[in-house]
Backbone as JSON, one array per atom type, in Angstrom:
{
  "sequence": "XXXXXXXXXXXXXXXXXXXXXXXXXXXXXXXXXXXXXXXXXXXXXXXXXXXXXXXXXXXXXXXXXXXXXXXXXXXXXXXXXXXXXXXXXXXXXXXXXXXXXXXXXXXXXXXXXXXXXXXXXXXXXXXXXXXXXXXXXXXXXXXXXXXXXXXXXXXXXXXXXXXXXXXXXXXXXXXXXXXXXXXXXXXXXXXXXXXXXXXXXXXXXXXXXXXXXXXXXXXXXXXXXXXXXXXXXXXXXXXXXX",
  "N": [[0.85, -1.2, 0.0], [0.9, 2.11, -1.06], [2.3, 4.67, 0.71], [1.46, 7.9, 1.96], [2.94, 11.05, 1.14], [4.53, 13.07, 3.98], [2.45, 14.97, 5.85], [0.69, 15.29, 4.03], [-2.73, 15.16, 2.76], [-5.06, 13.58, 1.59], [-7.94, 14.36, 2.08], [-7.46, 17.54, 2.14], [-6.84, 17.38, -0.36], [-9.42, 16.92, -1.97], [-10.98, 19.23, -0.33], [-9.83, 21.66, -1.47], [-10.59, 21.22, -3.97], [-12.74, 21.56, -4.6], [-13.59, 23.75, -3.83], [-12.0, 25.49, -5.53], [-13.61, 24.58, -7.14], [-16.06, 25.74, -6.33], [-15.24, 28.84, -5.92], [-15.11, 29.07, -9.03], [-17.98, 28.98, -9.83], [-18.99, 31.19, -8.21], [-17.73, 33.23, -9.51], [-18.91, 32.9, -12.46], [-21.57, 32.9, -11.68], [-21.65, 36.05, -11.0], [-20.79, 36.88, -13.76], [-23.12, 36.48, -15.17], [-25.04, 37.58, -13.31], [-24.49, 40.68, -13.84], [-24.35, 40.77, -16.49], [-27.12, 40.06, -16.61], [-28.14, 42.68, -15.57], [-29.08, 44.87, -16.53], [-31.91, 44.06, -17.3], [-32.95, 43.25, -15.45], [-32.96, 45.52, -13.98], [-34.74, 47.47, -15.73], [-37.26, 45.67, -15.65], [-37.91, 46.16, -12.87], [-38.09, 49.12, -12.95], [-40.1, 49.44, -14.85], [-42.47, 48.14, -13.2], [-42.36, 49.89, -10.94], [-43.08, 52.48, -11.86], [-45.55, 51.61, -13.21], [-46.73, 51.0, -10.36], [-46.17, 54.03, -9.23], [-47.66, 55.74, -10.83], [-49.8, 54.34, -12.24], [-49.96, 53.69, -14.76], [-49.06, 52.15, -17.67], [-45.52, 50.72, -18.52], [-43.32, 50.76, -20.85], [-40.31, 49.76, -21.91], [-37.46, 49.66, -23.72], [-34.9, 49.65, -23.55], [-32.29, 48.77, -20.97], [-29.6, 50.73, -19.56], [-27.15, 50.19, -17.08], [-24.64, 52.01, -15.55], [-21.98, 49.87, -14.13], [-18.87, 50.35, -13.65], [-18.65, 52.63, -14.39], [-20.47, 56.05, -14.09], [-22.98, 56.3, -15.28], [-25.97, 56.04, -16.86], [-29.52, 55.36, -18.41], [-31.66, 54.98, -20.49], [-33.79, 54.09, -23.45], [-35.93, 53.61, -25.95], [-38.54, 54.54, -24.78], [-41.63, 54.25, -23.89], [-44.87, 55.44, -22.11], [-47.78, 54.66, -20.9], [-51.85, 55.57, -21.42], [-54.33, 55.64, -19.64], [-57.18, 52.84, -19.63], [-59.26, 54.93, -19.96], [-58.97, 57.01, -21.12], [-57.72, 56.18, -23.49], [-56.44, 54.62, -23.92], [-53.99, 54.52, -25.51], [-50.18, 55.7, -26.57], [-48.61, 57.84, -24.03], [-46.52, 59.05, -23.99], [-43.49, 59.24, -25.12], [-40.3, 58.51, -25.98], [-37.36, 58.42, -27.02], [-34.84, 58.46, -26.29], [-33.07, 58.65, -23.06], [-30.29, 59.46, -21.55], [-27.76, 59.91, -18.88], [-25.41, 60.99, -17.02], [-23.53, 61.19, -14.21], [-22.31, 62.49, -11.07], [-20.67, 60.66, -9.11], [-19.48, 60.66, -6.45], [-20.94, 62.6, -5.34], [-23.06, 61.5, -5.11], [-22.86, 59.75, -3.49], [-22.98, 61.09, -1.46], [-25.37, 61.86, -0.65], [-26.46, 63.6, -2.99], [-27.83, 64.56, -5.73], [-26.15, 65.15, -8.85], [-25.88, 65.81, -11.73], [-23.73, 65.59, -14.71], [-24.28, 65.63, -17.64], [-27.15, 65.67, -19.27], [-29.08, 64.1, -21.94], [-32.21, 64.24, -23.47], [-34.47, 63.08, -25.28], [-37.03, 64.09, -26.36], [-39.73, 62.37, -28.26], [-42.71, 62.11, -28.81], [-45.41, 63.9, -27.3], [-48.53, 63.3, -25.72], [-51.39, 64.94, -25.04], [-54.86, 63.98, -23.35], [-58.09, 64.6, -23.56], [-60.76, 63.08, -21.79], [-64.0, 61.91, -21.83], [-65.17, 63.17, -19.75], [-64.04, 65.32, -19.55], [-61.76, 65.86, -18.41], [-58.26, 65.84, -18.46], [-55.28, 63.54, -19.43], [-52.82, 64.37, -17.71], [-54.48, 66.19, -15.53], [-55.3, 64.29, -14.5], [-53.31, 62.44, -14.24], [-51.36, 63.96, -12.55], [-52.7, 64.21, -9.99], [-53.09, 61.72, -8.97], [-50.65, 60.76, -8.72], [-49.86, 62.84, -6.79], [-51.32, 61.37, -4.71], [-50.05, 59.26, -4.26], [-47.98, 60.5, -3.56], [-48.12, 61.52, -0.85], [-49.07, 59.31, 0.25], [-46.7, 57.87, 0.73], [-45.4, 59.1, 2.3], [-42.89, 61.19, 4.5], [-40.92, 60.31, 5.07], [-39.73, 58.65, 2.85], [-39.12, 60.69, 0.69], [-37.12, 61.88, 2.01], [-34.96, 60.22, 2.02], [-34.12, 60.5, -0.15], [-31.58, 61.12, -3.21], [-30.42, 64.47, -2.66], [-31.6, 66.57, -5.22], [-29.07, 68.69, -7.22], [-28.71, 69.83, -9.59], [-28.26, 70.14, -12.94], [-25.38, 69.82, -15.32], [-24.9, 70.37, -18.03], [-27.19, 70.49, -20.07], [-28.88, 68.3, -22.99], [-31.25, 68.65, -25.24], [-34.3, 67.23, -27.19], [-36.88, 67.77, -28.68], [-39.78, 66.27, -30.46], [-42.47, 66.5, -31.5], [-46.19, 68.23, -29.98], [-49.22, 66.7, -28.98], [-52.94, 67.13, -28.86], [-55.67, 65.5, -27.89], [-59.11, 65.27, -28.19], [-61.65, 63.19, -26.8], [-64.3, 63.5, -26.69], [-65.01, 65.45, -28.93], [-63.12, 65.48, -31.5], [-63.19, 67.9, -33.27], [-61.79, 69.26, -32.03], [-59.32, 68.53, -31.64], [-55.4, 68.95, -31.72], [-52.42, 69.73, -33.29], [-48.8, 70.32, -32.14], [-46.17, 70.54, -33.78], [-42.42, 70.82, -32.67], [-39.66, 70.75, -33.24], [-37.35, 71.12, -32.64], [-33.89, 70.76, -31.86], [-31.32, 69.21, -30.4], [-31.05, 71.17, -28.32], [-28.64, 72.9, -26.5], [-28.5, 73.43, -23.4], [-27.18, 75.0, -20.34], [-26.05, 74.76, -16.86], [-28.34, 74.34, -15.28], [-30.44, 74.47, -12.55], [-32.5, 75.1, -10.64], [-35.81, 75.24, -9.77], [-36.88, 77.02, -11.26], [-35.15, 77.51, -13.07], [-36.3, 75.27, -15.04], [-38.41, 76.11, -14.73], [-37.99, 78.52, -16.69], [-37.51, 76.95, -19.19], [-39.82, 75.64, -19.56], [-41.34, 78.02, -20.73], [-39.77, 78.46, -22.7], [-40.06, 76.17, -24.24], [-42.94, 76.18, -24.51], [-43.16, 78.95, -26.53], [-41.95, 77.81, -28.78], [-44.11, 76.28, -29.24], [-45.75, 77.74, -30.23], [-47.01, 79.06, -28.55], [-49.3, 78.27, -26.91], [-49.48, 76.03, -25.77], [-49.88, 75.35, -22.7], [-52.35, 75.95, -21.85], [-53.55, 74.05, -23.14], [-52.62, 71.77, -22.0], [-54.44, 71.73, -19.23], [-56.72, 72.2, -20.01], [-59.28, 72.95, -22.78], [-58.02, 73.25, -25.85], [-58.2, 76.38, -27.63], [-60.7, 77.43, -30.04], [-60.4, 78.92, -32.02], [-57.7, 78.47, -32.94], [-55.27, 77.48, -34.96], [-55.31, 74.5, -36.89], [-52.73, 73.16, -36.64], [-50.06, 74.51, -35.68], [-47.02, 76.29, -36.61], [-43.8, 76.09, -35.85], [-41.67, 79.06, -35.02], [-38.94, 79.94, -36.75], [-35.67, 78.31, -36.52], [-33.33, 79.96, -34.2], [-30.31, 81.5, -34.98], [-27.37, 79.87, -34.8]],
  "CA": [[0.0, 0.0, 0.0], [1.79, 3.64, -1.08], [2.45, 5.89, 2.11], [1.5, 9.23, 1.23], [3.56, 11.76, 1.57], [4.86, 13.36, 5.72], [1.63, 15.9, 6.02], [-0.17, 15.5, 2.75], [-4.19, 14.91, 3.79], [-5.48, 13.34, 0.35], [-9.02, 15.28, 2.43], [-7.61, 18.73, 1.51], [-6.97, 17.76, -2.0], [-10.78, 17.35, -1.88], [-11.27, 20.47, -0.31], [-9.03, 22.55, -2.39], [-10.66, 21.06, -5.38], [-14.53, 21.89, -4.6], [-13.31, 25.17, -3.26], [-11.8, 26.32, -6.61], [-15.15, 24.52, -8.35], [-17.48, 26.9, -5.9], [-15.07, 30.0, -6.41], [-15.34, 29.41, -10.33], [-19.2, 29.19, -10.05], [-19.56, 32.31, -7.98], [-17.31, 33.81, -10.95], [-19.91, 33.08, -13.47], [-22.75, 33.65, -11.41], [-21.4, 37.49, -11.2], [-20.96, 37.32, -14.8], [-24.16, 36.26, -15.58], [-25.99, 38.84, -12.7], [-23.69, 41.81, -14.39], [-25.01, 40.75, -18.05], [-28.65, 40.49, -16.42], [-28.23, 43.73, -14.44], [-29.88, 45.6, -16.67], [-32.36, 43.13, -17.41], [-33.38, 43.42, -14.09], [-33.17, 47.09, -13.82], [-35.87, 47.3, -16.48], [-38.44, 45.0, -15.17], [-38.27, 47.01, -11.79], [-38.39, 50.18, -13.18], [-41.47, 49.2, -15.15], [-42.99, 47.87, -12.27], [-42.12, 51.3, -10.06], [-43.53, 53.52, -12.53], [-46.88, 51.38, -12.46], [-47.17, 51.62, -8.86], [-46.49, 55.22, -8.52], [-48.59, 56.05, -11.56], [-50.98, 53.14, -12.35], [-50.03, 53.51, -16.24], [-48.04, 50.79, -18.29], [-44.87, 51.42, -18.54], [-42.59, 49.97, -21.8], [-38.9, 49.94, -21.73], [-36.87, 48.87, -24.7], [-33.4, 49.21, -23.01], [-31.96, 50.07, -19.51], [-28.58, 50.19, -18.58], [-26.62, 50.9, -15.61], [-23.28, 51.53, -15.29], [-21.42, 49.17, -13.15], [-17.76, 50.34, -13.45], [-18.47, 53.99, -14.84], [-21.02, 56.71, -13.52], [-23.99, 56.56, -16.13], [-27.37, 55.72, -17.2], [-30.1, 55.32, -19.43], [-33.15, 53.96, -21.33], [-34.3, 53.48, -24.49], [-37.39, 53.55, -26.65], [-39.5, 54.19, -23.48], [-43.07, 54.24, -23.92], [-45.42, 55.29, -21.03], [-49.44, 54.52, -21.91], [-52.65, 56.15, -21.15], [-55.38, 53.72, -19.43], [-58.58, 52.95, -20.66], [-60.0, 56.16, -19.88], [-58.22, 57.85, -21.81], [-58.08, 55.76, -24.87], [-55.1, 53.28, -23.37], [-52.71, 54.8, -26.61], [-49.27, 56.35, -25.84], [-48.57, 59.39, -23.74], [-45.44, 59.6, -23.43], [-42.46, 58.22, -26.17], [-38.72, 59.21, -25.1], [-36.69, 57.37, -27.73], [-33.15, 58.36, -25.44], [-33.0, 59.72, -21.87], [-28.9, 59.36, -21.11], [-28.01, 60.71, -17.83], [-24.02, 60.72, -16.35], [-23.77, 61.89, -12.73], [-21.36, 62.96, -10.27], [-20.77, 59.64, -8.1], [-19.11, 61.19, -5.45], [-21.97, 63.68, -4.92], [-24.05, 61.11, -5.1], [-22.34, 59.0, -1.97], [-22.85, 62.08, -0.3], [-26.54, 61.95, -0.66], [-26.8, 64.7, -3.62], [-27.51, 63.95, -7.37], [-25.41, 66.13, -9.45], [-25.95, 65.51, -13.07], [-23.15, 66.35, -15.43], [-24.49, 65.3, -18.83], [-28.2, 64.28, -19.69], [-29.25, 63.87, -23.29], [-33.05, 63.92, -23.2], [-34.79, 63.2, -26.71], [-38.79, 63.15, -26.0], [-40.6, 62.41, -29.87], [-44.07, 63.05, -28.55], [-46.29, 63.79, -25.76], [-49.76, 63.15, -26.36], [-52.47, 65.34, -23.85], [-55.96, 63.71, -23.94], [-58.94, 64.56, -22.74], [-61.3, 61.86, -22.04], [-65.36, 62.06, -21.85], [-65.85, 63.66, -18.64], [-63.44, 66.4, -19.77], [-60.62, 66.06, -17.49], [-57.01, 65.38, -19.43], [-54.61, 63.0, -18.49], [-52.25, 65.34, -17.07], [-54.89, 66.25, -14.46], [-55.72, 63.24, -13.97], [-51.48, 61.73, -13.3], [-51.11, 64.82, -11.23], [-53.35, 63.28, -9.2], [-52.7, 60.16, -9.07], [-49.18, 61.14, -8.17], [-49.97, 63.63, -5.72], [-51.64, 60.8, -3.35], [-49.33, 58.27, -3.85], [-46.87, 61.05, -2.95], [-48.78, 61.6, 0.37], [-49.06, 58.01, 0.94], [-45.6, 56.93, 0.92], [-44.63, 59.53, 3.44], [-41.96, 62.08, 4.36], [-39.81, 59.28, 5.05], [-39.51, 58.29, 1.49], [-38.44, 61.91, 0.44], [-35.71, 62.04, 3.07], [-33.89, 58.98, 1.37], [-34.08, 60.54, -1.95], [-30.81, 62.48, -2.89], [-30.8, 65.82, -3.23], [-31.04, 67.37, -6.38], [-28.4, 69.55, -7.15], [-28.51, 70.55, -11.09], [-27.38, 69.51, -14.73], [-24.57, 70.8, -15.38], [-25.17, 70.44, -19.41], [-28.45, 69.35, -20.51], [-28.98, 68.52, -24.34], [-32.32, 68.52, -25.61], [-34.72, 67.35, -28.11], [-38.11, 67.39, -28.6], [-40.65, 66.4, -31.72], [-44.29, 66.99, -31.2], [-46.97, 67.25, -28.9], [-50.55, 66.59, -29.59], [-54.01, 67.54, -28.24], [-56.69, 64.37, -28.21], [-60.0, 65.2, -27.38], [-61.86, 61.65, -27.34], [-65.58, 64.32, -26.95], [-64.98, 66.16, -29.48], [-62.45, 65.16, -32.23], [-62.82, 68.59, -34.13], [-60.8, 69.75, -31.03], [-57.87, 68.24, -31.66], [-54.44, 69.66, -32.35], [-50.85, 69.24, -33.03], [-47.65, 71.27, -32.5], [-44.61, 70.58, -34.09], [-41.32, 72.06, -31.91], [-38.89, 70.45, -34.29], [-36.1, 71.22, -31.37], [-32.77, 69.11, -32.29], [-30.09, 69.15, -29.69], [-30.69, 72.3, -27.99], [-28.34, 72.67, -25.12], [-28.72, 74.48, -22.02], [-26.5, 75.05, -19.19], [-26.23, 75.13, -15.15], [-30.13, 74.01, -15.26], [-30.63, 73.72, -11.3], [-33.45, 75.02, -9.8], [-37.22, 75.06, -10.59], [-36.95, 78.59, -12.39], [-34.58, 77.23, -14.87], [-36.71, 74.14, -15.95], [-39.69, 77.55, -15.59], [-37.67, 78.91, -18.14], [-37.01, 75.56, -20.57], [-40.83, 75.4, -19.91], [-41.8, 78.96, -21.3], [-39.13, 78.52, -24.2], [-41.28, 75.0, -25.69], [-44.05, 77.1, -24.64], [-43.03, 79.48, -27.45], [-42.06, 77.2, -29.72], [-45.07, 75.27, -30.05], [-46.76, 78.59, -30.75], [-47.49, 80.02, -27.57], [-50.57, 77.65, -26.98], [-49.4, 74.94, -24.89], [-49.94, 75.22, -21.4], [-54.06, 75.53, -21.83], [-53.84, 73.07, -23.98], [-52.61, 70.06, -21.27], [-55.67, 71.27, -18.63], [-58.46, 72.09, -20.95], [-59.47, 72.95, -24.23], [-57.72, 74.81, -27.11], [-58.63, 77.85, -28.12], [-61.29, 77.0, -30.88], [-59.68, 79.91, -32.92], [-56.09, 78.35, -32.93], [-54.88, 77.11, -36.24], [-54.94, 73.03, -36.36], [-51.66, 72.71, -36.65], [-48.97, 75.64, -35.56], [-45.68, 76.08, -37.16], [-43.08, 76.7, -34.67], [-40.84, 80.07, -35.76], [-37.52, 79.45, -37.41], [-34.92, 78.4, -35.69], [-32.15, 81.09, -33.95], [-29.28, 80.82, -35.44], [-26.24, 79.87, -34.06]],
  "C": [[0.88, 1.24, 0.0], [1.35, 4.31, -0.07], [2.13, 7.28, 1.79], [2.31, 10.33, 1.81], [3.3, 12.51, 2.89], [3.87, 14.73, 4.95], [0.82, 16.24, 4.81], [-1.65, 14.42, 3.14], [-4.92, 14.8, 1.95], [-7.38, 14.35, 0.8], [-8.83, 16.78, 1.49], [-6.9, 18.93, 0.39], [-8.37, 17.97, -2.5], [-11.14, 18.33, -1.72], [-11.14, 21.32, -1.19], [-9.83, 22.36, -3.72], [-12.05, 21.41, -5.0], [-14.01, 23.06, -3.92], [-13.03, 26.3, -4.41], [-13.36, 25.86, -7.38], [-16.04, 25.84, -7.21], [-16.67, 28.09, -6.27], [-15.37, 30.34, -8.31], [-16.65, 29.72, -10.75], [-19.48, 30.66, -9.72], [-19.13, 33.07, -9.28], [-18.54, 33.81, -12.06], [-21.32, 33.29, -13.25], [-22.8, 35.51, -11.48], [-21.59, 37.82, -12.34], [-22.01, 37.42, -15.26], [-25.4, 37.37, -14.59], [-25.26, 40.1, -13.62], [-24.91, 41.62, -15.52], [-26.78, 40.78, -18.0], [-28.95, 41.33, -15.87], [-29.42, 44.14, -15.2], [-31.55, 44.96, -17.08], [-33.83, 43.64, -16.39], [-33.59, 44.69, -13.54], [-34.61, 47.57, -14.28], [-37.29, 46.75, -15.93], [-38.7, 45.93, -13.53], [-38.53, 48.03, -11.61], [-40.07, 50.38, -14.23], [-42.4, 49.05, -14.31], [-43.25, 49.44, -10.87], [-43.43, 52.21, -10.64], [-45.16, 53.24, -12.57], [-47.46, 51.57, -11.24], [-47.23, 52.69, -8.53], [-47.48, 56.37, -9.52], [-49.54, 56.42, -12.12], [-51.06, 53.26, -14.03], [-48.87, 52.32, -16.42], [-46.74, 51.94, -19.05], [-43.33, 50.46, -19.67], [-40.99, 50.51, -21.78], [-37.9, 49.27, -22.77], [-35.35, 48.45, -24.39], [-33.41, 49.76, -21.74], [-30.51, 49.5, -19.41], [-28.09, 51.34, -17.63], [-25.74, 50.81, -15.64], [-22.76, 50.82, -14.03], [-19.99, 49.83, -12.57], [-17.67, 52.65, -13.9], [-20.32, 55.24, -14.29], [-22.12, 57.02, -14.89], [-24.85, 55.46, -16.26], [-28.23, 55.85, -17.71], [-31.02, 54.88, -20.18], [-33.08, 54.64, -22.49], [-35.24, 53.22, -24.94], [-38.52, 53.59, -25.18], [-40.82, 54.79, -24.03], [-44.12, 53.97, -22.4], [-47.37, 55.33, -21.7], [-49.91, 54.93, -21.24], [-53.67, 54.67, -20.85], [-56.43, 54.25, -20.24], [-59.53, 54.47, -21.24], [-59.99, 56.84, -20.63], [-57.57, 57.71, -23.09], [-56.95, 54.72, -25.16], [-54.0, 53.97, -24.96], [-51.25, 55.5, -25.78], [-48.79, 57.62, -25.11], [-47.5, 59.8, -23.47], [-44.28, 58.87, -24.4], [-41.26, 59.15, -26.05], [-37.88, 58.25, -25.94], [-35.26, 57.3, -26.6], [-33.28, 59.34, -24.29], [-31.27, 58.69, -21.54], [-28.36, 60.48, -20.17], [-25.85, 60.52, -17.07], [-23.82, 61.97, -15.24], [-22.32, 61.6, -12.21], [-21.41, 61.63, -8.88], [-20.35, 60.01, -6.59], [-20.02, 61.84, -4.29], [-22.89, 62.83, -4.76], [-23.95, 59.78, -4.01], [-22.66, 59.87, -1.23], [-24.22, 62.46, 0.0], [-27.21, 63.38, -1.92], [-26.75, 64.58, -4.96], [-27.4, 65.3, -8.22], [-25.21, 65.57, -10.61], [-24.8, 66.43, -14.27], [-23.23, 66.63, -16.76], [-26.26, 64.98, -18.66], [-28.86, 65.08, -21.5], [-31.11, 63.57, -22.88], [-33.93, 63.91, -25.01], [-36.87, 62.69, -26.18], [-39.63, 63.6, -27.83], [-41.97, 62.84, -29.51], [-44.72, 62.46, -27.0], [-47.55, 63.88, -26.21], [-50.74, 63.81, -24.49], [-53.87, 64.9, -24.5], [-56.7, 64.26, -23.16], [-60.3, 63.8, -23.07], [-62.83, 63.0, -22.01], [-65.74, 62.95, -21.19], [-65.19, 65.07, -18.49], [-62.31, 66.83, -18.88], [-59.38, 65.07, -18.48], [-56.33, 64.86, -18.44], [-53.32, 63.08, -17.51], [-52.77, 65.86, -15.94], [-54.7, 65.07, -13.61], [-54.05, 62.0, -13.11], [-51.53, 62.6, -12.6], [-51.43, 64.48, -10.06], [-53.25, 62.61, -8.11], [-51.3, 60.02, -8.58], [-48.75, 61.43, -7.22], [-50.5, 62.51, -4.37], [-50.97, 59.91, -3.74], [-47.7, 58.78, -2.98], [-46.88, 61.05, -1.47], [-48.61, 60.09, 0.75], [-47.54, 57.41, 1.18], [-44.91, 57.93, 1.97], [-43.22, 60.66, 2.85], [-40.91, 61.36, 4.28], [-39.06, 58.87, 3.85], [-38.81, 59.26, 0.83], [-37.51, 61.85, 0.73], [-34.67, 61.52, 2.43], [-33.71, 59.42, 0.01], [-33.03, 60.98, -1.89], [-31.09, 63.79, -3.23], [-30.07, 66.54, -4.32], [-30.12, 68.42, -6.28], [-28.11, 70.13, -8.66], [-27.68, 69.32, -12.22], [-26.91, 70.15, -15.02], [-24.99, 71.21, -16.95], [-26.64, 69.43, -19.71], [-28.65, 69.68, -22.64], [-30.52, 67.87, -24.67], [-32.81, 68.17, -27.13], [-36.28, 67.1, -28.31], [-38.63, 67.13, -30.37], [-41.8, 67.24, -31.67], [-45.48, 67.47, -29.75], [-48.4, 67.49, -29.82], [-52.0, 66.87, -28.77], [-55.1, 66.71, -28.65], [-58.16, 64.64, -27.8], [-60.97, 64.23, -27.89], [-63.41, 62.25, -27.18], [-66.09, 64.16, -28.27], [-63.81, 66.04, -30.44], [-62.13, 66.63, -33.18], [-61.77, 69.53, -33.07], [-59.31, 69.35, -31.1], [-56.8, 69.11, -32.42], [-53.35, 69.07, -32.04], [-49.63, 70.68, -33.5], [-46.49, 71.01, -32.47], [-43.11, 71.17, -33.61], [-40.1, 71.61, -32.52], [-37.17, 70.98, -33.42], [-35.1, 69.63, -31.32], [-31.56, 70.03, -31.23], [-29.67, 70.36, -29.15], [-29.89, 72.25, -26.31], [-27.93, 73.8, -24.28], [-27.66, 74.24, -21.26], [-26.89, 75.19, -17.62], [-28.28, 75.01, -14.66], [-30.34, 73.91, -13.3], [-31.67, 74.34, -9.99], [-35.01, 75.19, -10.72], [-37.8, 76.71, -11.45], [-36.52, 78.42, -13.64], [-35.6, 76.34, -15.85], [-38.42, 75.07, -16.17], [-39.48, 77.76, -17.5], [-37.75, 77.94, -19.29], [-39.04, 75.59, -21.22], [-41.43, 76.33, -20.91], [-40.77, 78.94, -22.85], [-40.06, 77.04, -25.17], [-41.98, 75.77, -25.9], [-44.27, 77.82, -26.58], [-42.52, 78.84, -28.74], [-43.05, 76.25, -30.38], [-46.19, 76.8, -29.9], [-47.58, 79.42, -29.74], [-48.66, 79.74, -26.47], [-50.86, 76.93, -26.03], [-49.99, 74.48, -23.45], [-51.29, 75.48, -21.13], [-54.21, 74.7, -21.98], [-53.77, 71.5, -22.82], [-53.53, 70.23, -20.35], [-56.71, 71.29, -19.09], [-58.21, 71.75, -22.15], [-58.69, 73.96, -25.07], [-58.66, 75.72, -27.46], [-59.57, 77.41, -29.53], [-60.76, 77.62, -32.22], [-58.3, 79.33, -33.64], [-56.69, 77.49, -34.45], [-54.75, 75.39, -35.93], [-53.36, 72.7, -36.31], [-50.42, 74.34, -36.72], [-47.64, 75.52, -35.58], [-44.5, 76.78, -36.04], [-42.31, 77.9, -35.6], [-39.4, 79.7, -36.27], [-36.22, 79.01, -36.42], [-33.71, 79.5, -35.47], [-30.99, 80.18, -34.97], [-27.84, 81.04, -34.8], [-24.89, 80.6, -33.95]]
}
């Protein structure tokens, strides 16, 4: 019978050897959570957006950086419920967002980049004459209330975009009444970019500049009715030039 070698434990060749097989598994379990991060990002952020909502909420991509400070979706599509004629109200082909990680260990989200591309926004107003803009406000407002101050607290605190690049297409005016009500305004806005964006005056301002590019019209238009007068379709003014 062979002696085995002075302090060699044929046991912790066993060990050693199911020790490297479980470290190689965890290895490819990481790889395989990494490659499903975003995966998984997606399905929870769909799920979020229903709950704090109660609309459907489509997501064509999400990722997350793991190793680098950015983030992002993709073809996002948010829908209108029944009420309201269940079609899309919301289509964002690219929201790309790269933040200040540091600032954002420190409890403070400091945005240095976001790329926001929204193709159209669709305002309806259903039967009973309330649009669905009232109606998310809402809907928003008491789920805001319900989840508490507590919930706030944990958020970080905004602190600005340093560069924001914009783009908008359309928006549209549905009235599911009254159909000769409807309207659309073209803002044909490609890659306009703003600076130091960081309090609720600036994103005033961003608001009153669509404003004027979709003809001046807008901001009746998402709680009531248009102006019966207005032109069906208003041409935004030329663009500045650079």
């Amino acid at each position: 019978m062979p002696v085995s070698p002075r302090g060699y434990n044929p046991r912790m060749k066993w060990l050693f050897k199911w020790a490297f097989r479980l470290a190689l598994l965890l290895v490819v379990l990481v790889v395989v959570l990494v490659l499903s991060l975003d995966a998984i990002v997606k399905t929870v952020v769909e799920r979020q957006i229903r709950a704090e909502t109660g609309l459907d909420a489509k997501i064509g991509k999400c990722s997350v950086g793991i190793l680098s400070p950015v983030a992002g979706l993709e073809n996002f599509k948010l829908y209108n419920t029944a009420e309201f004629g269940g079609a899309p109200f919301i289509d964002i082909p690219e929201l790309h967002v790269e933040y200040d990680r540091a600032a954002l260990s420190a409890g403070k989200l400091h945005v240095t980049l976001m790329r926001f591309n929204l193709a159209e926004f669709d305002v309806v107003r259903n039967e009973a004459g309330q649009t669905n803009i009232v109606s998310l406000l809402a809907r928003t407002q008491a789920t805001s209330s319900k989840n508490g101050a507590a919930k706030r607290a944990s958020e970080p605190q905004f602190t600005g975009v340093d560069v924001l690049n914009l783009s908008l297409g359309r928006v549209k005016f549905i009235d599911l009444k009254d159909p000769r009500q409807n309207r659309e305004w073209p803002l044909n806005i490609q890659n306009q970019v703003f600076k130091n964006v960081k309090s609720a005056g600036d994103f005033g301002g961003l608001a009153l500049f669509i404003a004027l590019r979709g003809g001046g019209n807008l901001t009746g238009s998402f709680f009531g009715i248009p102006n019966p007068g207005e032109a069906k379709t208003a041409a935004p003014p030329a663009p500045a030039k650079k």
